[in-house]
C-alpha positions as CSV (number, residue, x, y, z in Angstrom):
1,X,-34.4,-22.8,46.4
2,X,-32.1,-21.1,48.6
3,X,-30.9,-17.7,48.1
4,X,-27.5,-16.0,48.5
5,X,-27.7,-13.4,51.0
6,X,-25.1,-11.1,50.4
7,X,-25.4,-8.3,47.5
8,X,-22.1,-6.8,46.9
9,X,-18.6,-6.3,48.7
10,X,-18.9,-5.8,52.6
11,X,-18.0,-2.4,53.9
12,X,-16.5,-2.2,57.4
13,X,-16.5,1.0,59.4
14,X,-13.0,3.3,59.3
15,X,-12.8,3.5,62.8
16,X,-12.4,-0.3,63.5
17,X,-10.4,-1.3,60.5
18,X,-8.1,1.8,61.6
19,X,-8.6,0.5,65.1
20,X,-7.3,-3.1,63.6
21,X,-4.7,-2.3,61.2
22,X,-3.1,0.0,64.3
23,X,-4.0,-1.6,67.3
24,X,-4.0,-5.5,67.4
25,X,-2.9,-6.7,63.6
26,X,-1.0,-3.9,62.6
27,X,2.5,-5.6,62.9
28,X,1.3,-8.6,61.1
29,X,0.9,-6.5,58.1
30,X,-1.9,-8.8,56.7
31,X,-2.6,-8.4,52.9
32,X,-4.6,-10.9,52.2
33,X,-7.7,-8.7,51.9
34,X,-9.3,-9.3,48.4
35,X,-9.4,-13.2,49.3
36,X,-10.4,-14.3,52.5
37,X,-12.6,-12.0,53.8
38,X,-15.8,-13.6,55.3
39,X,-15.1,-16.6,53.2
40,X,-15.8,-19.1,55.8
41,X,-18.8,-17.8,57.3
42,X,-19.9,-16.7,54.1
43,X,-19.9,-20.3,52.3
44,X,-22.6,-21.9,54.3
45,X,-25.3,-19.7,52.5
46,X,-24.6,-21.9,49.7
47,X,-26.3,-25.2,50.9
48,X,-25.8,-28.9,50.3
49,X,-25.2,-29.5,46.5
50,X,-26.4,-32.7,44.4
51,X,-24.1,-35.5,44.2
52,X,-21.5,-34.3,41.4
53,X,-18.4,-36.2,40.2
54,X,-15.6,-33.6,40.1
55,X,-14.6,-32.3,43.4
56,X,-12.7,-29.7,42.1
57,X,-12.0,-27.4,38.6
58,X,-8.4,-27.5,37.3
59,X,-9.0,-24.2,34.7
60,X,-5.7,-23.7,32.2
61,X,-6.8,-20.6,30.4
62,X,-4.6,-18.8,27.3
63,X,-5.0,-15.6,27.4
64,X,-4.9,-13.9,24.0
65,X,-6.9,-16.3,21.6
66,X,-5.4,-19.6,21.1
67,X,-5.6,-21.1,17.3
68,X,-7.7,-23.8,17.2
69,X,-6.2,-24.3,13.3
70,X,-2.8,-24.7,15.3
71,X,-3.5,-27.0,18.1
72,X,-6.8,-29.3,18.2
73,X,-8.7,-28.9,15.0
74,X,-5.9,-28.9,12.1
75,X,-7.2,-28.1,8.7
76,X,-4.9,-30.8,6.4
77,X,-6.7,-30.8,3.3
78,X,-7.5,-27.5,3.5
79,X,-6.0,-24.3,0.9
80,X,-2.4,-23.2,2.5
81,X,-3.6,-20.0,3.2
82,X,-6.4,-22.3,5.6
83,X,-4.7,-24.3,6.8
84,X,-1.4,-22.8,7.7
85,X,2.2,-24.1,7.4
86,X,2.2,-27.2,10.4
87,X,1.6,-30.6,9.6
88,X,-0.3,-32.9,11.5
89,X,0.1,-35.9,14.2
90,X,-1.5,-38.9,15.0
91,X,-4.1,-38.9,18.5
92,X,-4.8,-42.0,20.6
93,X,-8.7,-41.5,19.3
94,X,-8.9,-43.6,16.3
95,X,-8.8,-41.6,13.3
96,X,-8.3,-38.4,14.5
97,X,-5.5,-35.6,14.3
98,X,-4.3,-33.1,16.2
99,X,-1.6,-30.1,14.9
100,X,2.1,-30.8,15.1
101,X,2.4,-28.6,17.8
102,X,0.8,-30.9,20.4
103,X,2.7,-34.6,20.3
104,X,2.4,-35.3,23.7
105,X,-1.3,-34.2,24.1
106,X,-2.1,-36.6,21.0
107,X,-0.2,-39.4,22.8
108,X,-3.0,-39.0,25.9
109,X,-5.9,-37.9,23.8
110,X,-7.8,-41.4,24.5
111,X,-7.5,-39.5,28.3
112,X,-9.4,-36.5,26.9
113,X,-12.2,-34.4,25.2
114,X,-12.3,-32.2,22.8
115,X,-14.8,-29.6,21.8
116,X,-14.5,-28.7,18.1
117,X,-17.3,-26.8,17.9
118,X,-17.5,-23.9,20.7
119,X,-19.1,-20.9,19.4
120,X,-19.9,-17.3,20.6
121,X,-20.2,-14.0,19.4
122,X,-17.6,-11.8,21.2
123,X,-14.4,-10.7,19.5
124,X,-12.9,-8.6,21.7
125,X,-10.8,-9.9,24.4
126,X,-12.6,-8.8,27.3
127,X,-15.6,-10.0,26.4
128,X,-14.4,-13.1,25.0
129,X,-13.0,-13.8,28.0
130,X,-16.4,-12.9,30.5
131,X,-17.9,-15.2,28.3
132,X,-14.9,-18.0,29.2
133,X,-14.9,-17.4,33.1
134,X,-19.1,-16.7,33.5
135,X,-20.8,-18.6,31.2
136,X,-22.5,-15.1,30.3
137,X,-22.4,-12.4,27.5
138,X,-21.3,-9.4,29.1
139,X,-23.4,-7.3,30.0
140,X,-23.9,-3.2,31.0
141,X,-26.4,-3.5,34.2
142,X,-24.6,-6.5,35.8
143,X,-21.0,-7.9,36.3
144,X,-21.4,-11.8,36.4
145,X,-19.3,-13.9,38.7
146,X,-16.7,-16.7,37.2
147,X,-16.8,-19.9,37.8
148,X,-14.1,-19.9,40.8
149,X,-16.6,-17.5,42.6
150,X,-19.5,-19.4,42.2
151,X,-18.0,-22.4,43.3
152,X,-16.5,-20.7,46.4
153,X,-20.0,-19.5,47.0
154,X,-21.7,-23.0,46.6
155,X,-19.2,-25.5,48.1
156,X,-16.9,-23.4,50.7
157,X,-13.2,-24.3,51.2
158,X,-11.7,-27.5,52.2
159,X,-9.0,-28.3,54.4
160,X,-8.2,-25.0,55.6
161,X,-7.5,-24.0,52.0
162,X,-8.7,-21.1,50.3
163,X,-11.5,-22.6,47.4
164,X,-10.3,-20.5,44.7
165,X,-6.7,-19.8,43.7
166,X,-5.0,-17.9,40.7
167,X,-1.7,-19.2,39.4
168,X,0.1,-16.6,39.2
169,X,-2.2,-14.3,39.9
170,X,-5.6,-12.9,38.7
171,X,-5.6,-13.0,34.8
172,X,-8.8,-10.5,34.6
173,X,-11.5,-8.9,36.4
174,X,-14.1,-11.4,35.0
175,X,-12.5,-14.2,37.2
176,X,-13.7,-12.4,40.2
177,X,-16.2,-12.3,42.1
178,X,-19.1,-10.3,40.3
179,X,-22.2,-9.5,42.0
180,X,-20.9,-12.0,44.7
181,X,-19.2,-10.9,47.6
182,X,-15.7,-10.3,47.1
183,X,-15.1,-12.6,50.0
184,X,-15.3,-15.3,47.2
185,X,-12.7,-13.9,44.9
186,X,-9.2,-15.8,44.2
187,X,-6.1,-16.0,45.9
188,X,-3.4,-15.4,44.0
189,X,0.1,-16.4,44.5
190,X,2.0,-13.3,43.5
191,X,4.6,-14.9,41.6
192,X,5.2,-17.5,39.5
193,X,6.3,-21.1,40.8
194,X,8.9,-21.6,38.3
195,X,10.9,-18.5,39.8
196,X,13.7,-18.7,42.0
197,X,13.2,-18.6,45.6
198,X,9.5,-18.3,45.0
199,X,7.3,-18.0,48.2
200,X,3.7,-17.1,48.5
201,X,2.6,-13.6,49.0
202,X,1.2,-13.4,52.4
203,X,1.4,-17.3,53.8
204,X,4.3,-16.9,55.9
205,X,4.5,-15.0,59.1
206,X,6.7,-11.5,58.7
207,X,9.7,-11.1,60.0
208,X,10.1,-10.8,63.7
209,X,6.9,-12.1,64.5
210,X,7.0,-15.5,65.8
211,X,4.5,-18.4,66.8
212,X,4.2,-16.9,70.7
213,X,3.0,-13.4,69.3
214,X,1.0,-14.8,66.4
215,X,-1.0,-16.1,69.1
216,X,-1.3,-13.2,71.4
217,X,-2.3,-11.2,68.3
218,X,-5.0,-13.6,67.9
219,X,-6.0,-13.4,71.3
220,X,-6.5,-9.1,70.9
221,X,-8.4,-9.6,67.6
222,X,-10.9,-11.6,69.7
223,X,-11.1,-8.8,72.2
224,X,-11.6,-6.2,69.9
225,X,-14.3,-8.1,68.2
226,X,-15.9,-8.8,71.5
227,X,-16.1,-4.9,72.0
228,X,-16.9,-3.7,68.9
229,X,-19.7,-6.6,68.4
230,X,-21.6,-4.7,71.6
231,X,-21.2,-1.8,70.1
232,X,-22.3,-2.1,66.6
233,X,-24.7,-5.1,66.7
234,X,-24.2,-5.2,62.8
235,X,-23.6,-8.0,60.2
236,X,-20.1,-6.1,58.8
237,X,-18.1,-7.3,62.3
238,X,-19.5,-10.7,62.1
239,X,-18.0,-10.7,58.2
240,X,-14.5,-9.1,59.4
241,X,-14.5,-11.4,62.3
242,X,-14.8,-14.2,59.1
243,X,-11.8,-12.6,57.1
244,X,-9.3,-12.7,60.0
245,X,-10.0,-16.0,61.2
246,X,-9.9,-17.6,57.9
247,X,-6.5,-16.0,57.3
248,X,-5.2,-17.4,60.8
249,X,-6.1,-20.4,59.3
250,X,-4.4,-20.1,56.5
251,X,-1.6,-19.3,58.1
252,X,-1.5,-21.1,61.2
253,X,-1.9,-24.5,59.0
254,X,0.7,-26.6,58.3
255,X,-1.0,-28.6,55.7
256,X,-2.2,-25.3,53.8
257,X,1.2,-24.0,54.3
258,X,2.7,-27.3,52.8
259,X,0.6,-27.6,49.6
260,X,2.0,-24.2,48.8
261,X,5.5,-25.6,49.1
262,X,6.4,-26.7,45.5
263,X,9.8,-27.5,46.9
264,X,8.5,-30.8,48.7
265,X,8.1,-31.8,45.3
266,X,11.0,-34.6,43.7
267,X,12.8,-32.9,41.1
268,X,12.2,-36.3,38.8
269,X,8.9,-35.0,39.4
270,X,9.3,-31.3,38.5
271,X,11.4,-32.0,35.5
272,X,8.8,-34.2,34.2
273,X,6.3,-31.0,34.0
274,X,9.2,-29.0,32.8
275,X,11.2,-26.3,35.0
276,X,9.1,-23.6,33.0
277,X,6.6,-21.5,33.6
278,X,3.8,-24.0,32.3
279,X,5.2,-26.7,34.2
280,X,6.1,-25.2,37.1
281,X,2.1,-23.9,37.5
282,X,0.4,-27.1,36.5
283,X,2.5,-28.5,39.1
284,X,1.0,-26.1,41.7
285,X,-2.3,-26.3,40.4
286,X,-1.5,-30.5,40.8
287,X,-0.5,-29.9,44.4
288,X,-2.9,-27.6,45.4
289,X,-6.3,-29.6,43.5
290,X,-4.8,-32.9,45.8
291,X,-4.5,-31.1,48.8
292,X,-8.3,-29.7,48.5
293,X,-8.5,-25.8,46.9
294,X,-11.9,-26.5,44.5
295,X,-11.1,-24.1,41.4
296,X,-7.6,-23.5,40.7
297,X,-6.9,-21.2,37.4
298,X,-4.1,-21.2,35.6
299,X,-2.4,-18.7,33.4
300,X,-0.2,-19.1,30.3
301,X,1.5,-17.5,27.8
302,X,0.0,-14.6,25.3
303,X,-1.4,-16.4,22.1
304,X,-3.1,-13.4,20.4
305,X,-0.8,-14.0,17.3
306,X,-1.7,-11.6,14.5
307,X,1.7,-11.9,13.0
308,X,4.2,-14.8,12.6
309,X,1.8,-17.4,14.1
310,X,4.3,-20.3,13.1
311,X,7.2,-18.6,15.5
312,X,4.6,-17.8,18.4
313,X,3.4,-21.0,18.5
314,X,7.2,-22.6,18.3
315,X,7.9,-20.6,20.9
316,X,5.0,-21.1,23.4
317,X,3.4,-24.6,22.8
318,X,6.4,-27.4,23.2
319,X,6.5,-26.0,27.0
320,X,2.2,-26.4,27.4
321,X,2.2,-29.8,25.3
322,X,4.9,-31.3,27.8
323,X,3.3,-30.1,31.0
324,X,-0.7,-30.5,30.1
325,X,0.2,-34.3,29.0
326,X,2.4,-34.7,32.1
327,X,-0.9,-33.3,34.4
328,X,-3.1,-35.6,33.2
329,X,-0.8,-38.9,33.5
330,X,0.3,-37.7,36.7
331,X,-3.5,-36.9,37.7
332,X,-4.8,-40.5,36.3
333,X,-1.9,-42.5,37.6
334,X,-2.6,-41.2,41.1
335,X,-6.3,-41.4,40.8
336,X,-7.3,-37.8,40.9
337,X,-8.4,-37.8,37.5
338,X,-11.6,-39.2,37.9
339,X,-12.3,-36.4,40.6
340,X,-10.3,-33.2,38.9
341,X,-12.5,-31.7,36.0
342,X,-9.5,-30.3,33.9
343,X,-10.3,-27.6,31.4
344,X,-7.9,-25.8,28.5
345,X,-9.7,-22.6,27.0
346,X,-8.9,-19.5,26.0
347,X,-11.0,-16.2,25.0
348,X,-11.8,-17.5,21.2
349,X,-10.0,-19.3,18.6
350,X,-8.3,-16.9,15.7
351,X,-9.2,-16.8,11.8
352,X,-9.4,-18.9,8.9
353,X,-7.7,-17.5,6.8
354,X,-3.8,-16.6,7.4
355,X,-3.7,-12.9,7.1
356,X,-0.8,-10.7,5.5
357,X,1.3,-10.6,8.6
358,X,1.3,-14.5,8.5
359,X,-0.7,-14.3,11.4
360,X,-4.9,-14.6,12.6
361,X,-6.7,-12.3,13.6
362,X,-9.7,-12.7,16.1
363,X,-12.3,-15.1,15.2
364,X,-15.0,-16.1,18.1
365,X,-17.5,-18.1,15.7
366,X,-15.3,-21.4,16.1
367,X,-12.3,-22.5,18.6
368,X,-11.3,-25.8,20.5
369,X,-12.1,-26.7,24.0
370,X,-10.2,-29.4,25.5
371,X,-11.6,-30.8,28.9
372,X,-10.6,-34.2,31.4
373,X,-11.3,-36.0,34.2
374,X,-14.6,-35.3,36.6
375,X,-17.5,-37.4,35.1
376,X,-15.9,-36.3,31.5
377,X,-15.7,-38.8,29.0
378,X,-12.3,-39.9,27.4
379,X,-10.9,-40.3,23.9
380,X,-13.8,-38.4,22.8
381,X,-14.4,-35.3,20.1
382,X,-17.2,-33.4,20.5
383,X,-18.8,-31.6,17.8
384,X,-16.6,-30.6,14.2
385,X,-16.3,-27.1,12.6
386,X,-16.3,-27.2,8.6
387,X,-13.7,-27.5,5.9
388,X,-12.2,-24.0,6.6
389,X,-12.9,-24.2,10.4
390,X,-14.5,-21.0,10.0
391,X,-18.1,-21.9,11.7
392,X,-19.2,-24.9,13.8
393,X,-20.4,-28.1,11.4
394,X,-22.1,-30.0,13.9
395,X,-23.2,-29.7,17.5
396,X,-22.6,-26.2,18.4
397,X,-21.5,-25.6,22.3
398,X,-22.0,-22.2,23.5
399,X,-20.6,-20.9,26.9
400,X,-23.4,-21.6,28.8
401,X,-24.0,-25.1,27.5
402,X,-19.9,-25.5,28.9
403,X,-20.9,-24.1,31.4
404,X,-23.6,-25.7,32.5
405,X,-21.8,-29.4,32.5
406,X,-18.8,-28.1,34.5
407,X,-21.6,-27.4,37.2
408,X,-23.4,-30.7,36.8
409,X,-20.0,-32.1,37.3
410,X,-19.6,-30.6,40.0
411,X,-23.1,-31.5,41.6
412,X,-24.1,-27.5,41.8
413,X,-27.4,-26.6,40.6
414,X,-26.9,-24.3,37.3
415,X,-30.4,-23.0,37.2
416,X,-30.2,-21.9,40.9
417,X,-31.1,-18.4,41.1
418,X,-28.4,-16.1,43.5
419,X,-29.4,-12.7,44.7
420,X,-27.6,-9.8,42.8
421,X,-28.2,-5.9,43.6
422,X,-31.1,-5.0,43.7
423,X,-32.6,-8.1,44.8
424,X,-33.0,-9.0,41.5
425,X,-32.5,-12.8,41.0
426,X,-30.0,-14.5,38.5
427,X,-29.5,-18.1,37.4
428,X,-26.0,-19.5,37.8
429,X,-26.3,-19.9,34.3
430,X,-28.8,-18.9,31.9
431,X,-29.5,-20.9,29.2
432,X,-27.5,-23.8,29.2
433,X,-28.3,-27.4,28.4
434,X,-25.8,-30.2,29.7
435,X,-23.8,-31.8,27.1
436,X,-24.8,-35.4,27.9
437,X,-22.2,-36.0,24.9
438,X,-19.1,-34.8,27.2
439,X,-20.6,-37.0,30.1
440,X,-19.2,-40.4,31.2
């Protein structure tokens, strides 16, 4: 088995990142720090994976607790106080129902797959959601890396693109890196794509610095890693030297630039996802999965809905049903599908039972997974929970079971041990047995 290398986040002596931040890069004003630092020299410790059918992770995560009652797993026949105050609506899957709330989603539901029967023990959001992004139960005496980290680590970055982005931004420490290298963390846009004038954080060159001095700049870096390289004769240059040259790439590339530029887009195009904020970033995430980034994660809304779950879920859902459904035509119509693994979760699902503020509480025992495209089957539903949905029925799927087909999908090695501090070795995932049920 091969080993990852690298035990933590680099450290770089004061003197040369004062010498670089003053000297040759200072009027650059680089901030793109907690990204792109060693990533490319850093991603070829992470060897040739097994042939996998998804290249890359389209990860639509809902912060807050999503109800599965409300969305994928309706209760009908249920008590009121069960099974809330929506109706249902017909799905493409023979016999099978989805919530009022998600029309659109039933109407491409022979596209999908639906776990009815994910299961954990964490209640509270934080760890519900290192559970979501690891494939781990948190832990005191280690910090596991998320999926986009791993997959940085294991595969490397594609067409000048960074391999893990954040849409808008990073939704929690436990999509970082971990005990990886925070060379594999996201990049994260900095705004949202659905606001006016929105630009990039950090892509474009600042102001008063044009192509001629870009490249001179470029030019003094090399010299000053040239000197400091004799001097130090230590691994930390060799990493910084990794950091700047990825982000001239970044920069310097026109096609990175232009899969960042949501304004080449047709505006049939971007009114068909919906000029929201769920549209808007499943159109990104579209762009940039088509153009090459490996993991993109996307953020949306705040569904922790202890009171008036009916209005909250009014309010949030009409804007997700219309751009998920739209992402997966538009994904399957240009053939991307079959190599996009596309994944809704959120930390847990919420309670059975409709509580006094005619709202749910937090309820990790049961909730809804939906997943597409990579090797996933379609039209499927995987697994049930019981008459109440308060506890799986059949087929339990834990986080590291998920976890462990996303990486089969994927053609990465789940049982591959990487090196956390300490030297102490760790499994991608521990635990985890492939669903063959989810598998095409």
């Amino acid at each position: 088995m091969s080993k990852c290398t690298c035990t933590g986040n680099p450290l770089f002596k004061p003197t040369r990142r004062e010498f670089l931040t003053v000297g040759a890069l200072g009027a650059l004003g680089f901030t793109l720090g907690d990204l792109l630092r060693l990533q490319s020299a850093r991603a070829a410790e992470g060897g040739s994976p097994a042939k996998g059918k998804a290249k890359s992770v389209l990860h639509l995560f809902l912060p807050g607790g999503m109800a599965h009652q409300e969305s994928f797993d309706p209760k009908p026949y249920a008590p009121l106080e069960y099974r809330g105050s929506f109706g249902v609506t017909p799905t493409k899957i023979a016999g099978e129902v989805f919530c009022e709330t998600v029309p659109e989603i039933a109407s491409i539901a022979d596209k999908i797959a639906v776990i009815r029967s994910m299961t954990h023990g964490e209640a509270a959001h934080e760890r519900g959601t290192h559970n979501m992004f690891t494939g781990y139960r948190p832990s005191p005496a280690v910090v596991y890396p998320s999926l986009g980290s791993v997959v940085s680590h294991e595969l490397g970055s594609r067409e000048s693109l960074p391999p893990y982005v954040c849409i808008p931004s990073q939704p929690d420490t436990f999509a970082a890196t971990g005990y990886l290298s925070s060379s594999y963390g996201p990049f994260s846009l900095g705004a949202d794509p659905a606001s006016n004038g929105f630009q990039v954080r950090d892509l474009a060159l600042p102001s008063g610095v044009d192509e001629a001095r870009f490249t001179r700049r470029r030019s003094a870096l090399d010299a000053v890693n040239e000197h400091f390289a004799k001097l130090e004769k230590s691994d930390s240059v060799a990493a910084m030297d990794s950091f700047y040259q990825s982000a001239y790439s970044l920069i310097s590339s026109q096609k990175a630039r232009e899969a960042f530029n949501i304004d080449a887009e047709p505006a049939a195009i971007r009114d068909e996802y919906g000029r929201n904020a769920a549209g808007q970033r499943l159109l990104m995430a579209r762009r940039l999965v088509a153009a090459g980034v490996r993991v993109v994660s996307v953020t949306y809304g705040g569904w922790d809905m202890h009171t008036n779950i009916v209005g909250g879920m009014r309010g949030q859902m009409p804007a997700l049903d219309k751009a998920f459904a739209t992402l997966i035509r538009d994904l399957d119509r240009t053939g991307l599908l079959d190599e996009t693994l596309v994944m809704i979760s959120s930390e847990f699902g919420r309670t059975p039972k409709i509580n006094g503020d005619a709202g749910r509480d937090h309820w990790p025992k049961v909730f809804s997974v939906v997943l597409a495209g990579g090797g996933i089957k379609r039209g499927v539903i995987i697994g049930s929970s019981n008459a109440t949905a308060s506890d799986p029925e059949t087929d339990p799927v834990g986080p590291s079971d998920l976890f462990a087909t996303i990486y089969h999908a994927l053609g990465i090695d789940f049982e591959k041990r990487l090196i956390a501090p300490g030297d102490r070795p760790l499994a991608i995932v521990r635990d985890g047995t492939i669903c063959q049920n989810l598998l095409a």
